[in-house]
C-alpha positions as CSV (number, residue, x, y, z in Angstrom):
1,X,21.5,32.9,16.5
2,X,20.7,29.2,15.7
3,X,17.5,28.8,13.6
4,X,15.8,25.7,14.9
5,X,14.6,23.3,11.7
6,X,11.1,22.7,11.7
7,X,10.2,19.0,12.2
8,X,6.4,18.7,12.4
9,X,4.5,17.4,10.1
10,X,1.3,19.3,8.9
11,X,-2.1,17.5,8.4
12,X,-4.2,18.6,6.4
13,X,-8.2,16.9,5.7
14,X,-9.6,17.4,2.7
15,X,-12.8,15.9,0.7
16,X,-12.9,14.8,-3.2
17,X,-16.7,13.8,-4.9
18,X,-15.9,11.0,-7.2
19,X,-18.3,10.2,-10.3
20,X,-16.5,6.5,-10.4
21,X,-17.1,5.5,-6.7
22,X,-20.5,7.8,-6.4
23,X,-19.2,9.2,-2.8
24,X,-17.4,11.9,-1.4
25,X,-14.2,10.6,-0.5
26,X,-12.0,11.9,2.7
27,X,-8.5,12.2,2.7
28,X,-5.9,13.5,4.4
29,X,-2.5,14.9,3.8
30,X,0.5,14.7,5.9
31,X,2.4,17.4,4.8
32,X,6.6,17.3,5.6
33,X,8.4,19.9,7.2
34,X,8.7,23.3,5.4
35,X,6.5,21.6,2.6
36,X,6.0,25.1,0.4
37,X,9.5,25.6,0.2
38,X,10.1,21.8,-0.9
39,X,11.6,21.8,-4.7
40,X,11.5,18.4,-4.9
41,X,8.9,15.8,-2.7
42,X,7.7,12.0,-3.2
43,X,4.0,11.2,-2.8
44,X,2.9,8.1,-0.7
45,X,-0.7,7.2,-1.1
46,X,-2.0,4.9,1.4
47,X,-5.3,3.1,1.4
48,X,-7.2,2.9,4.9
49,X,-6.7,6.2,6.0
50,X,-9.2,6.6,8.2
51,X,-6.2,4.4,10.4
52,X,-3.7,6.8,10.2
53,X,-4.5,8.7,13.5
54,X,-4.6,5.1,15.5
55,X,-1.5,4.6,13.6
56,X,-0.1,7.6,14.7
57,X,1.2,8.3,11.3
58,X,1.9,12.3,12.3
59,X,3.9,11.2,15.1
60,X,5.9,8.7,13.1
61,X,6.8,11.3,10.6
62,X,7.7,13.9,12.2
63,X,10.0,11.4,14.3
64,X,11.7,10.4,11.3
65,X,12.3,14.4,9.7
66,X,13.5,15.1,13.1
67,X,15.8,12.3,13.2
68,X,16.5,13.3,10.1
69,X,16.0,9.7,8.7
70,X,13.8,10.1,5.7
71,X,13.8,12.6,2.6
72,X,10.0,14.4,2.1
73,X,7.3,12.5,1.0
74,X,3.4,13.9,1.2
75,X,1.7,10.8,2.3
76,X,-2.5,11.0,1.5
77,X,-4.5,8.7,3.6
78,X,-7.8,7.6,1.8
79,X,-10.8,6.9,3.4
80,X,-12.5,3.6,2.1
81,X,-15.9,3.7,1.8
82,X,-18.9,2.1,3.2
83,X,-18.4,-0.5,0.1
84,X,-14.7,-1.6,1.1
85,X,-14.6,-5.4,0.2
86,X,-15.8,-4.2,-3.5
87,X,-13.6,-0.8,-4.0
88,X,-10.7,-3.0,-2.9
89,X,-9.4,-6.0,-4.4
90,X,-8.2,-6.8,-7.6
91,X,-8.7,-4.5,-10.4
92,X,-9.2,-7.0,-13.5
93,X,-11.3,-9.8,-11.9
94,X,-13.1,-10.3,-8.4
95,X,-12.8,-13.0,-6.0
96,X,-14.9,-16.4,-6.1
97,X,-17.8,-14.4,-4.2
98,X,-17.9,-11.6,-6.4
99,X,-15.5,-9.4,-3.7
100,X,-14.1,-6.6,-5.6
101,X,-16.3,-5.9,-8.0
102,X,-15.5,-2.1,-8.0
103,X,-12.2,-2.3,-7.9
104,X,-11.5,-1.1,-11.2
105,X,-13.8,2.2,-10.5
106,X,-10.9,2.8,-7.5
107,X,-7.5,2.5,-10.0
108,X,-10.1,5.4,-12.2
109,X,-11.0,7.3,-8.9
110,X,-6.9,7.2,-8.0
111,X,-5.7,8.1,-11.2
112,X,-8.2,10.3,-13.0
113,X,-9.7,11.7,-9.9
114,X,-7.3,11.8,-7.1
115,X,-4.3,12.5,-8.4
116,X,-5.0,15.9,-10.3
117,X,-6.6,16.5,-6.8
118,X,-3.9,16.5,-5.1
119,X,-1.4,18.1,-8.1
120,X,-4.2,21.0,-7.6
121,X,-4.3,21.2,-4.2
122,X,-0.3,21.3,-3.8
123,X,0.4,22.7,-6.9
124,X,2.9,20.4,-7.4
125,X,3.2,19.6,-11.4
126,X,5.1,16.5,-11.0
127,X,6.2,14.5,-7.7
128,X,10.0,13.2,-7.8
129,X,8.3,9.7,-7.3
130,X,4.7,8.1,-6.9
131,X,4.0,5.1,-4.6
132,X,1.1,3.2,-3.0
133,X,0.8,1.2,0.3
134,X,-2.1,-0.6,1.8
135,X,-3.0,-2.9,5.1
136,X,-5.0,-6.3,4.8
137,X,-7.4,-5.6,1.2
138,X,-6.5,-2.7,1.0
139,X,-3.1,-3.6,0.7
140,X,-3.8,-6.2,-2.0
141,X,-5.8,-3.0,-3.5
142,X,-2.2,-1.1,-3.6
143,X,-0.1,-3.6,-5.3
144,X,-2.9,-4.2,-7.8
145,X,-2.9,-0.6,-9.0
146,X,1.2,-0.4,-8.2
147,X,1.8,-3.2,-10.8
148,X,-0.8,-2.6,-13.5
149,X,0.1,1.0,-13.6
150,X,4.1,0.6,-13.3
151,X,4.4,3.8,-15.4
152,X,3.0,5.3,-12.3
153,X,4.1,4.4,-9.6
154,X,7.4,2.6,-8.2
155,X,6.9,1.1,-4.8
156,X,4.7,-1.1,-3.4
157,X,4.3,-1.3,0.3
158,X,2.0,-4.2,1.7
159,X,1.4,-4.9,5.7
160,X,-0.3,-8.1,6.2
161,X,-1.2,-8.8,2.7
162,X,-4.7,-10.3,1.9
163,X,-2.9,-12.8,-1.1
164,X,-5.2,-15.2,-0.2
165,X,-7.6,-13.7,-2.9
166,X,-8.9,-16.7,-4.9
167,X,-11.1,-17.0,-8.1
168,X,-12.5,-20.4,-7.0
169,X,-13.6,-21.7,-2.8
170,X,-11.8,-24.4,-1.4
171,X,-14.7,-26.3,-2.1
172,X,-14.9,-25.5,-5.5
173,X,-11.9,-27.0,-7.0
174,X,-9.4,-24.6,-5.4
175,X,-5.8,-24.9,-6.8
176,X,-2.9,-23.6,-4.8
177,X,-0.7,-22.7,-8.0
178,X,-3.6,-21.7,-10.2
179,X,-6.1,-19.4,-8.0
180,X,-4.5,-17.4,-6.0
181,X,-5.4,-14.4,-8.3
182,X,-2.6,-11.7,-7.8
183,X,0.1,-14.4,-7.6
184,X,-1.7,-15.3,-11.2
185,X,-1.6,-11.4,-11.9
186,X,2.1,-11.2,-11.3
187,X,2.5,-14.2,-13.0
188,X,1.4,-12.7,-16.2
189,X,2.6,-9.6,-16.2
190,X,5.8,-8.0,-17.6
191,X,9.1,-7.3,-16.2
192,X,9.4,-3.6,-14.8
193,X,13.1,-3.5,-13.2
194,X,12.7,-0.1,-11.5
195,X,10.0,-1.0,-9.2
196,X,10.1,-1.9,-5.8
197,X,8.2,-4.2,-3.4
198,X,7.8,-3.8,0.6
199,X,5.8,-6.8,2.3
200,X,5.2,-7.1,6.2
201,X,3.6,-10.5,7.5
202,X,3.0,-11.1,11.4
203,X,3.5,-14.6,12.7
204,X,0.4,-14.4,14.7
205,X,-1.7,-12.5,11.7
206,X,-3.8,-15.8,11.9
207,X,-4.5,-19.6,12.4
208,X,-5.8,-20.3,9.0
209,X,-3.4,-22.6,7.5
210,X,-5.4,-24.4,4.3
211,X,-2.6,-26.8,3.1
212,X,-1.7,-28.2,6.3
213,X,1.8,-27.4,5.9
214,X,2.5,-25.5,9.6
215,X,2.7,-22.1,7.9
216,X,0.0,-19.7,8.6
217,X,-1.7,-18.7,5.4
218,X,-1.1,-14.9,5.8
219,X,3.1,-15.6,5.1
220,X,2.3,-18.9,3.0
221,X,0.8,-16.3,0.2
222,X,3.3,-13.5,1.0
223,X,6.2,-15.8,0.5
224,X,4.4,-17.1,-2.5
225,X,3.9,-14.0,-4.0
226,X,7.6,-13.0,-3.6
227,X,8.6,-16.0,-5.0
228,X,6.4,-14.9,-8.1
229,X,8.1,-11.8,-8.2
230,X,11.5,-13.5,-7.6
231,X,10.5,-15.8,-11.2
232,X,9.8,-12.6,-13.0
233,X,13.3,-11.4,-12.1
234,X,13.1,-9.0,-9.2
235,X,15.8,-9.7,-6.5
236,X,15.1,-10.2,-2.4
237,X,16.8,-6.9,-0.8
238,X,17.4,-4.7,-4.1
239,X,14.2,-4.8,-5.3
240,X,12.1,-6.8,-2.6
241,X,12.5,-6.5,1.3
242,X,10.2,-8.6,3.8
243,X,9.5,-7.9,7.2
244,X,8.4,-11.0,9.3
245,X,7.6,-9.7,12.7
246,X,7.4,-12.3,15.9
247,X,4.7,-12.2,17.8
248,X,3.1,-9.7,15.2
249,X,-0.6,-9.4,14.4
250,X,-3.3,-8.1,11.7
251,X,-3.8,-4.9,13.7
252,X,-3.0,-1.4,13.6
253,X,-0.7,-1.7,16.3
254,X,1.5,-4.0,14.3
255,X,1.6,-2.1,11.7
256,X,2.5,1.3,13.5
257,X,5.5,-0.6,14.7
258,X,6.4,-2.1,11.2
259,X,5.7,2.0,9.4
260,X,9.0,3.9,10.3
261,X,10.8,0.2,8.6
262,X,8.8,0.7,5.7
263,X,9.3,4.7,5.8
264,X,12.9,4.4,6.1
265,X,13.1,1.5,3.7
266,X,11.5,3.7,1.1
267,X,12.8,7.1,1.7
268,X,15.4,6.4,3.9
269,X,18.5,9.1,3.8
């Protein structure tokens, strides 16, 4: 008799109180096939997850294990809070308005907080790897943490990217190389050669385009920001891989189409 392999994910919704971010915080875990007899399984946190079920995350994932496409990850959506434009951001300094102003609370509540959570609630001592992916701020929010904590994590995955993220307005000075502050936090940082970088952009994302030069500002900063990465020595395709999609948009829709890339792109058999 043929034993048929089971292919569906399991979701599982759970709630954390967290001292830093003074809220109960939801998540929920998709759980791969078989995941108690799993020996070895990556972890994929993922900002925003009050999305997942217009994303149809389950469905993606259980397409992918029963295509047999990806190895086993246990992805945990995270419910942002009523407070989202200050939990996300940029960890060491907020934005011209003040944006982000709790974002260092958030890398606390993910690594003091949220990990042992989950270890405890899988009892899984260590995962074989740890990454972080994020839509719009909260994907700027993701690569933040991802690249100050590199002994952490290892991949980065960021749909429509909000690089745009300035210290100073337009009107106040603004300087393309200088303000743009992740590209100024890459910039800075050190060389870590075994992590990874996932970007997806949308050529209709927006209209903004600030410096007049017939790119829309959404892939201006994404290039830009690869190119910042490129200077620090990562290379495009081993280290780096960007999805441009045409005709794509800063919705969930978009980015449900532009997952199972980023899924098989990460954890791809």
């Amino acid at each position: 008799m043929q034993i048929k392999k089971e292919t569906t994910v399991t979701l599982k919704k759970l709630e954390l109180p967290s001292r830093f971010l003074q809220r109960e915080v939801r998540v929920d875990f998709f759980m791969p096939p078989a995941f108690q007899e799993m020996t070895e399984v990556s972890l994929l946190l993922i900002n925003d997850g009050q999305n997942m079920e217009e994303l149809g995350l389950a469905g993606i994932l259980s397409g992918l294990y029963r295509q047999n496409a990806i190895r086993p990850v246990l992805c945990v959506g995270i419910y942002c809070g009523d407070d989202r434009k200050n939990e996300y951001g940029t960890a060491f300094v907020a934005d011209y308005k003040g944006r982000g102003a709790k974002a260092a609370l958030y890398t606390q509540f993910i690594l003091e907080e949220l990990l042992p959570f989950i270890h405890t609630q899988t009892g899984i001592t260590s995962f074989k790897e740890k990454s972080f992916t994020g839509f719009s701020l909260g994907g700027l929010s993701a690569l933040d943490i991802v690249w100050n904590h590199p002994k952490e994590f290892v991949k980065a995955g960021v749909f429509s990217g909000s690089f745009w993220w300035r210290s100073k307005g337009l009107d106040e000075g603004y300087v393309e190389s200088t303000d743009r502050i992740m590209h100024a936090r890459i910039r800075e940082g050190s060389y870590y050669p075994w992590l990874k970088f996932f970007f997806e952009t949308g050529t209709l994302d927006e209209t903004e385009d600030r410096n007049n030069n017939g790119i829309i500002d959404c892939i201006d900063d994404t290039i830009g920001l690869i190119e910042e990465l490129e200077h620090k020595g990562y290379k495009r395709h081993s280290d780096i891989e960007y999805l441009e999609m045409k005709d794509g948009r800063h919705d969930v829709a978009t980015w449900a189409i532009a997952m199972p890339v980023f899924l098989k792109w990460g954890w791809g058999k």
